[in-house]
C-alpha positions as CSV (number, residue, x, y, z in Angstrom):
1,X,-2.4,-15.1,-12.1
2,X,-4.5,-11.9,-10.7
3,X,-2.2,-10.3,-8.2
4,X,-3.5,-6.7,-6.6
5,X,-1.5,-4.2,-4.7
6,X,-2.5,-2.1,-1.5
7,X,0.0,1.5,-3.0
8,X,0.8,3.3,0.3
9,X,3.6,1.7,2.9
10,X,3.5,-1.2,0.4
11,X,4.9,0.5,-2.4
12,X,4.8,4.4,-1.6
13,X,6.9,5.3,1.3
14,X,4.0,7.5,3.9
15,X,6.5,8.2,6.7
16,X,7.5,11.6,5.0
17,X,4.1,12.6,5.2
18,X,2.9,11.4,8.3
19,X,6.3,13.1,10.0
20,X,5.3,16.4,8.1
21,X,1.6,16.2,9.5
22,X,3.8,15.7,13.4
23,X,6.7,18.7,12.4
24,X,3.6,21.2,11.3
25,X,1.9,20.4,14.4
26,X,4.8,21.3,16.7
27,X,5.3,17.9,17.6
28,X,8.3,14.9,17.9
29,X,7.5,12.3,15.5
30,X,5.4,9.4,17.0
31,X,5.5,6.0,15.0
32,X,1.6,5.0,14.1
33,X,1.6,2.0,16.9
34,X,-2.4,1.5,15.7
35,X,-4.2,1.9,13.0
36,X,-6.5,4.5,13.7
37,X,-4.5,7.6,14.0
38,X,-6.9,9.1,16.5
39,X,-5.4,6.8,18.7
40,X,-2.0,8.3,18.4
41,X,-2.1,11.8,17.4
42,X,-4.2,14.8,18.9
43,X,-6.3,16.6,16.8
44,X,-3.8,19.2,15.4
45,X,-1.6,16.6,13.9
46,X,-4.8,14.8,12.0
47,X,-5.8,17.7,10.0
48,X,-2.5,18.7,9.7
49,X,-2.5,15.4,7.8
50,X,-5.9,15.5,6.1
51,X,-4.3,19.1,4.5
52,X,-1.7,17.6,3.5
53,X,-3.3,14.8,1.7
54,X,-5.7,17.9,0.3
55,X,-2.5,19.6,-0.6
56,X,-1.4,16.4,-2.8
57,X,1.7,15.4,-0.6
58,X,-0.2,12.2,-0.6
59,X,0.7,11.8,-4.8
60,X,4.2,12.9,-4.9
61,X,5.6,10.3,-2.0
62,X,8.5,8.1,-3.1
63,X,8.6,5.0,-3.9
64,X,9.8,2.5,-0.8
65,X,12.0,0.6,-3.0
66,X,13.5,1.8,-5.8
67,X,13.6,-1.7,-7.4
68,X,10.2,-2.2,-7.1
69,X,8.4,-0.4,-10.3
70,X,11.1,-2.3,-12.3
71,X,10.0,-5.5,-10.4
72,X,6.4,-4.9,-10.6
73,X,7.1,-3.1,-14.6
74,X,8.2,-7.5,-14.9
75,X,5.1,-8.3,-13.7
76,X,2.9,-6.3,-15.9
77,X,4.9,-7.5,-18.7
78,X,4.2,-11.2,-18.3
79,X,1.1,-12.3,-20.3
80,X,0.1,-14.9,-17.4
81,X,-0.2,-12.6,-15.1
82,X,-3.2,-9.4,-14.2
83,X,-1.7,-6.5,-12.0
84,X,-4.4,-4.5,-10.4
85,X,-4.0,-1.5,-7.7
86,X,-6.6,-0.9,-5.1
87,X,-6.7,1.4,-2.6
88,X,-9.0,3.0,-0.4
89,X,-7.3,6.6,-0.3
90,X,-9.3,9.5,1.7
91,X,-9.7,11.4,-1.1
92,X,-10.6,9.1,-3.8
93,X,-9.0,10.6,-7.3
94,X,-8.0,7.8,-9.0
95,X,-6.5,10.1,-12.1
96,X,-4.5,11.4,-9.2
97,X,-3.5,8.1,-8.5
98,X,-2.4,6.8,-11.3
99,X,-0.5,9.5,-12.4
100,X,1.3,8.9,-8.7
101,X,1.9,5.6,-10.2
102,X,3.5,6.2,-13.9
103,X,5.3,9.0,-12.3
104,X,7.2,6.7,-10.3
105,X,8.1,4.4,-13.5
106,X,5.4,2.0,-13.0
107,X,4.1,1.3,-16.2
108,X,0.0,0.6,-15.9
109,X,-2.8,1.2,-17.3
110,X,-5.4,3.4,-16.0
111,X,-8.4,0.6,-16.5
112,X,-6.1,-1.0,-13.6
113,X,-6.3,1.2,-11.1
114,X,-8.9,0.5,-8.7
115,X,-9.1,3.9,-6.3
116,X,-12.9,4.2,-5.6
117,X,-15.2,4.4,-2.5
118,X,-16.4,1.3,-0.3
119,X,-14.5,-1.1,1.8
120,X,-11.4,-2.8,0.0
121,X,-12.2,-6.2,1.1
122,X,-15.4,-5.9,-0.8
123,X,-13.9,-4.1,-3.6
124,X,-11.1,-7.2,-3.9
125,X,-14.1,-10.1,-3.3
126,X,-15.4,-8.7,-6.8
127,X,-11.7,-8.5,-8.2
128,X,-10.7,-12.2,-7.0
129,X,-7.2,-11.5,-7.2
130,X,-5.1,-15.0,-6.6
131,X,-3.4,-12.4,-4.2
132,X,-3.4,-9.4,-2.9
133,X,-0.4,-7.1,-0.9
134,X,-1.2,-4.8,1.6
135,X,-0.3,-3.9,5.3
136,X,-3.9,-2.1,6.7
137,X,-5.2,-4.7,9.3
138,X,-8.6,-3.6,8.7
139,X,-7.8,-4.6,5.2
140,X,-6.1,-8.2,6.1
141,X,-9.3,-8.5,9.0
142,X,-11.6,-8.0,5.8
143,X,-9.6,-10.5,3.3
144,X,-9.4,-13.3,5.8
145,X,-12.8,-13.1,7.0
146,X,-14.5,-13.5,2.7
147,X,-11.5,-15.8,1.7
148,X,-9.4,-13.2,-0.5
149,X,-5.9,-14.6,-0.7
150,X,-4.0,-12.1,1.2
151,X,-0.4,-11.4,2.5
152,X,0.5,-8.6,5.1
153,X,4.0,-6.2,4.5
154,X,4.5,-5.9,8.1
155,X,8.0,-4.6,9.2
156,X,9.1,-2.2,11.9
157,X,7.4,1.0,10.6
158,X,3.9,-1.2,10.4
159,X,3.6,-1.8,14.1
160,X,0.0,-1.1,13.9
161,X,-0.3,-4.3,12.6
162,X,2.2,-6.8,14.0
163,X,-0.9,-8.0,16.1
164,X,-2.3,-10.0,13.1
165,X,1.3,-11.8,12.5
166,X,0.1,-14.6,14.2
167,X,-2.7,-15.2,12.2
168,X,-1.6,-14.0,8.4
169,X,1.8,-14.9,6.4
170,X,3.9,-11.7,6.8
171,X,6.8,-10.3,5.2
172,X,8.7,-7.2,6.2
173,X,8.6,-5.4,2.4
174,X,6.8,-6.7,-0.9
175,X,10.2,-7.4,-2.8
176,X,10.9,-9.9,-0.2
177,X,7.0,-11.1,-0.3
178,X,7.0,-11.6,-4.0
179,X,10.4,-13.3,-4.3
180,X,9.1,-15.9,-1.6
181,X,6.0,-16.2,-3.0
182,X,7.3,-17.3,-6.2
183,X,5.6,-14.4,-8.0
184,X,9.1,-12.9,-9.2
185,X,12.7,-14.3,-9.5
186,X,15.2,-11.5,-9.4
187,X,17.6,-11.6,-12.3
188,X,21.5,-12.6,-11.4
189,X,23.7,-9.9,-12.9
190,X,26.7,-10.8,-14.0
């Protein structure tokens, strides 16, 4: 099985950067109620965040879950099963990238690391992943419309994408999505 994973709000934790780009700005934190953050922030606040992903805030956020690079470490171990990583980061350093990733335990390979220009939906129609994980709608628009097998993390910090609940299956974090999905089987501890 060919599973791929979107990395930020999936499995890296953006709020701390977003609410830095807000604090630097002078301003309260706003949640990111669409996708397009010029439709929430003024200008201030979205170069604010554009330095900070320039500054490399963007590679050192945490982890959502703690559990989750020894749940997706499981993964990578099991011979029937490909992990990939795409995403479609402004600044496209995938060394960058995958460092981000080993540094927070997750134990990949570079060769599967897909961080590289062009829309992700096209980028994962060439992959054929049996799934993919990720919470952009843009994205999920892009998957559902060329057939990639896709499922949305869409909790209360995603609200820019609870419009598409209706039409995508949905899971409020990607332990949850992968335990009901079959993909992983949490151990029982004794």
């Amino acid at each position: 099985m060919r599973i791929s994973f979107d990395l930020d709000d999936v499995i890296f934790n953006m709020k701390p950067l977003t609410m830095a780009a807000f604090e630097r700005a002078g301003c309260p934190y706003t949640k990111m109620v669409a996708w397009d953050m010029s439709d929430i922030a003024n200008e201030t606040i979205i170069k604010n965040l554009i330095q900070l992903w320039s500054d490399d805030m963007l590679y050192k956020m945490p982890v959502l879950d703690k559990g989750i690079p020894h749940i997706i470490n499981n993964l990578i171990a099991n011979k029937d099963m490909e992990i990939l990583f795409v995403t479609e980061r402004r600044l496209k350093q995938p060394e960058k990238t995958y460092r981000q990733l080993r540094d927070a335990g997750i134990n990949c390979s570079f060769e599967q690391v897909y961080d590289m220009p062009g829309l992700k939906s096209d980028i994962l129609v060439n992959l054929k992943p049996d799934i993919h994980f990720d919470d952009s709608p843009n994205v999920i628009k892009g998957c559902l419309e060329k057939n990639v097998p896709v499922v949305m993390i869409s909790n209360n910090s995603t609200l820019y994408n609870h419009h598409l609940r209706g039409t995508v299956e949905h899971y409020p974090n990607l332990r949850t999505a992968l335990i009901k999905k079959g993909i992983y089987t949490p151990q029982k501890t004794k």
